[in-house]
C-alpha positions as CSV (number, residue, x, y, z in Angstrom):
1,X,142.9,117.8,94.9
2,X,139.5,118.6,95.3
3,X,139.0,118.9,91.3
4,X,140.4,115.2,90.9
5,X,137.3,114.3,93.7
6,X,135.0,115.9,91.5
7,X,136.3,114.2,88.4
8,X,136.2,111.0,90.1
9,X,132.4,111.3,91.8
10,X,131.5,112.3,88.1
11,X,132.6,108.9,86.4
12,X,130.6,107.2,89.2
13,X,127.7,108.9,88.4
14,X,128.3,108.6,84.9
15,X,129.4,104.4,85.3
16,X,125.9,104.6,87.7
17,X,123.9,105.7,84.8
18,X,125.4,103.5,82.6
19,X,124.5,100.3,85.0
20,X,120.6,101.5,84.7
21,X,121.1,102.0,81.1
22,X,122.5,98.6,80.8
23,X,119.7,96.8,83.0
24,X,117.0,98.5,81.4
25,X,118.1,98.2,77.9
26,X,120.7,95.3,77.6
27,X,124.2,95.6,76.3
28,X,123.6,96.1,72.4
29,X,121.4,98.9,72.9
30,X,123.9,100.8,75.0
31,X,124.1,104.5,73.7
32,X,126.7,107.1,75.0
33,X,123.2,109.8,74.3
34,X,121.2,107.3,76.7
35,X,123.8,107.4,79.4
36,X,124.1,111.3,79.6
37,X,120.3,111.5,79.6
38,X,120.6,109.0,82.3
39,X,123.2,110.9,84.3
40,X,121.3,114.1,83.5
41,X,124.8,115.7,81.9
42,X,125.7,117.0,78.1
43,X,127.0,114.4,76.1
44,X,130.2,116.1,75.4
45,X,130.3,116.1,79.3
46,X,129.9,112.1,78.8
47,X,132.5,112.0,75.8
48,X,135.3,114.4,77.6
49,X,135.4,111.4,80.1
50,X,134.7,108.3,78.0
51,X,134.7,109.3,74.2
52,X,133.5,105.9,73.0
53,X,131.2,103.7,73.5
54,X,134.0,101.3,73.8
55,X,135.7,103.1,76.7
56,X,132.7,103.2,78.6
57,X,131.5,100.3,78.4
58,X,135.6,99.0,79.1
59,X,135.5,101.0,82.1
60,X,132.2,99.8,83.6
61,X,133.5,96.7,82.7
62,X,136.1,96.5,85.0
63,X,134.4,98.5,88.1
64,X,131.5,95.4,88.1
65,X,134.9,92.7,88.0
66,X,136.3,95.0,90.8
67,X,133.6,95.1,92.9
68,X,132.7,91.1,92.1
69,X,136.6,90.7,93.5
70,X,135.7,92.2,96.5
71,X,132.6,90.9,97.4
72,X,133.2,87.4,96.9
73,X,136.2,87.5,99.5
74,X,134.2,88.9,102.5
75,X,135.0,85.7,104.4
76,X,133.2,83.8,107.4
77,X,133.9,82.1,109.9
78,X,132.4,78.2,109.2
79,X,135.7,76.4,107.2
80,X,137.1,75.7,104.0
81,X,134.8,73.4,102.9
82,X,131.4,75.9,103.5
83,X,133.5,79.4,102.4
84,X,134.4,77.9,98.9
85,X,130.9,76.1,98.7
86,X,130.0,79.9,99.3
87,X,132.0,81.3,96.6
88,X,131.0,79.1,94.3
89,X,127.3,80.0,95.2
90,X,128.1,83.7,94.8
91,X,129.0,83.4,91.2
92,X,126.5,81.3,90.2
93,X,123.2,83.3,91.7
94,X,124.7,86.8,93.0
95,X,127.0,87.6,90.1
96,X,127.3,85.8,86.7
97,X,123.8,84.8,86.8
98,X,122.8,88.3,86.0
99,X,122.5,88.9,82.5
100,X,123.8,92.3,82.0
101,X,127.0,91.3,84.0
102,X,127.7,88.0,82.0
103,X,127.4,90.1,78.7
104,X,129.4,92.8,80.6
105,X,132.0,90.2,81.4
106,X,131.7,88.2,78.2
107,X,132.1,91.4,76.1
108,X,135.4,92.1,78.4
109,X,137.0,88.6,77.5
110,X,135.5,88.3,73.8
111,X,137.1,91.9,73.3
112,X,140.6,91.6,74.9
113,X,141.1,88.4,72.9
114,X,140.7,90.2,69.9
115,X,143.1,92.8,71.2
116,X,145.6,90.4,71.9
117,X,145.1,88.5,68.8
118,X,144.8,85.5,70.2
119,X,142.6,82.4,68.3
120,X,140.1,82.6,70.8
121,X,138.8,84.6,73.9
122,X,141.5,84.1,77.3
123,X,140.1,83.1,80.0
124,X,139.6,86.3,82.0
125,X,140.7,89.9,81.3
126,X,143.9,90.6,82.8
127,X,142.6,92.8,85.2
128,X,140.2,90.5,86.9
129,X,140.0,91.3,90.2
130,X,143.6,90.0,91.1
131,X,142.5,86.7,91.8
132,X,146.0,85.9,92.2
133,X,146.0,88.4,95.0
134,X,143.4,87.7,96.8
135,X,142.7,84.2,97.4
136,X,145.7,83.4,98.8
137,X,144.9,85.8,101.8
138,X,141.6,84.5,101.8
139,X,141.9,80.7,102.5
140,X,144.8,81.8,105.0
141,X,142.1,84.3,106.8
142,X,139.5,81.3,106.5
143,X,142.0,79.1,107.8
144,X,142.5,81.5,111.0
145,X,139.0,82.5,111.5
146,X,137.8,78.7,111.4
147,X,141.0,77.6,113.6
148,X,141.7,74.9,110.8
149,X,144.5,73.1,109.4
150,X,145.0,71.5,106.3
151,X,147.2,68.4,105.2
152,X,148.7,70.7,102.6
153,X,149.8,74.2,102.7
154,X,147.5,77.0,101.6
155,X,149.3,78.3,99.0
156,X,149.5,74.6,97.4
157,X,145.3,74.7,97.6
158,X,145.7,78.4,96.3
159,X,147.2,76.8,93.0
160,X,144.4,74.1,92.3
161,X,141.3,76.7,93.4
162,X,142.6,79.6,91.3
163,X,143.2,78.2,88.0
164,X,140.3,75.7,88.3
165,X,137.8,78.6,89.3
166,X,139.1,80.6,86.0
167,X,138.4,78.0,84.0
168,X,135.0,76.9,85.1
169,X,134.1,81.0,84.9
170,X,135.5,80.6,81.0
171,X,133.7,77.7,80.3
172,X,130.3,79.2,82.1
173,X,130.7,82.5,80.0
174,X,131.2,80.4,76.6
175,X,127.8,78.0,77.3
176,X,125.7,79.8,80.1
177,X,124.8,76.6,81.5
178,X,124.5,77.4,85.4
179,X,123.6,73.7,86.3
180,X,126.8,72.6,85.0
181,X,128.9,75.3,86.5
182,X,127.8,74.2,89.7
183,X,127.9,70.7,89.0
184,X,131.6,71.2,88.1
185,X,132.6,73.8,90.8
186,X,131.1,71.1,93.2
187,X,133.2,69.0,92.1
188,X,136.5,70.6,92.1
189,X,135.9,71.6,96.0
190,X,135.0,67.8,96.7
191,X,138.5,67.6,95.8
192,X,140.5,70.5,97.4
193,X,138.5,69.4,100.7
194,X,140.2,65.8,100.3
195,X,143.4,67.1,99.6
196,X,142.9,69.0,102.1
197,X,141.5,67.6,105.2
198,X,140.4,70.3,107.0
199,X,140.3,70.1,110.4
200,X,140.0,72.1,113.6
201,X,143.1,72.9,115.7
């Protein structure tokens, strides 16, 4: 057991090193060489773990869409309508606005298309941060935490927010155009809040 701890602290450091490399010198210049200088480890130490370039930039891929999943549902306390104003927020100034994660996440989606053989990149990986998952038990813990209710069940706002939250993602990581995401993502929680009704028990 304590081997597989030491295995696993090691790809930390090594997907930790990899994050500096990537912020200080962008996606494209990316080197397995830089990232063991980085970590301060052999390169065949680097390689054992992540032989390609390809595997670790796949695997640092998915820690930042893990992480991204779990930070944007720590939830408050202030209603529907403010928590999904908040989310929206979060991925526009606190997560995709960053350039090394949208090329990060863009690579992800441009690549897996390409896997898949599909005509054109999907709209997010299939391990996104099971969005699936997690929202529905978020806008039911908002709903508790807020002591709100809703003219429509959760799960039925779960359907609209989820797919319609994908899709402005897709269309922010094909144009980069932040004004429009948020123009957009305003717009499709107008909606859910009319649908909805939120309002305290």
């Amino acid at each position: 057991m304590a081997g597989y701890v030491r295995a696993a602290q090691r790809r930390e450091q090594l997907l930790d090193a990899a994050v500096e490399v990537l912020v200080r010198e962008g996606l494209d210049a990316l080197t397995l060489r830089d990232v063991a200088a980085q970590a301060g480890v052999r390169l065949s130490t680097l390689q054992y773990i992540y032989p390609s370039r390809s595997d670790l930039v796949g695997a640092l891929t998915r820690r930042v869409l893990f992480r991204a999943g779990r930070d944007q549902f720590v939830t408050g306390s202030d209603g529907l309508e403010i928590e999904l104003r908040r989310v929206v927020h979060w991925y526009a100034t606190d997560f995709l606005a960053d350039a090394a994660i949208l090329e990060l996440v863009r690579f992800e989606v441009l690549t897996a298309a390409r896997r898949g053989g599909g005509d054109g990149p999907r709209p997010l990986p299939e391990d996104w941060p099971r969005m699936s998952e997690l929202i529905p038990a978020r806008l039911e813990e908002i709903c508790a935490r807020a002591d709100e209710e809703y003219d429509v069940a959760v799960a039925e706002l779960t359907r609209l927010w989820t797919p319609g939250l994908i899709g402005l993602i897709h269309q922010l990581l094909l144009d980069c155009d932040l004004e429009r995401f948020h123009r957009d993502a305003d717009f499709l929680v107008d909606m859910l809040i009319r649908l909805a009704a939120p309002r305290r028990r």
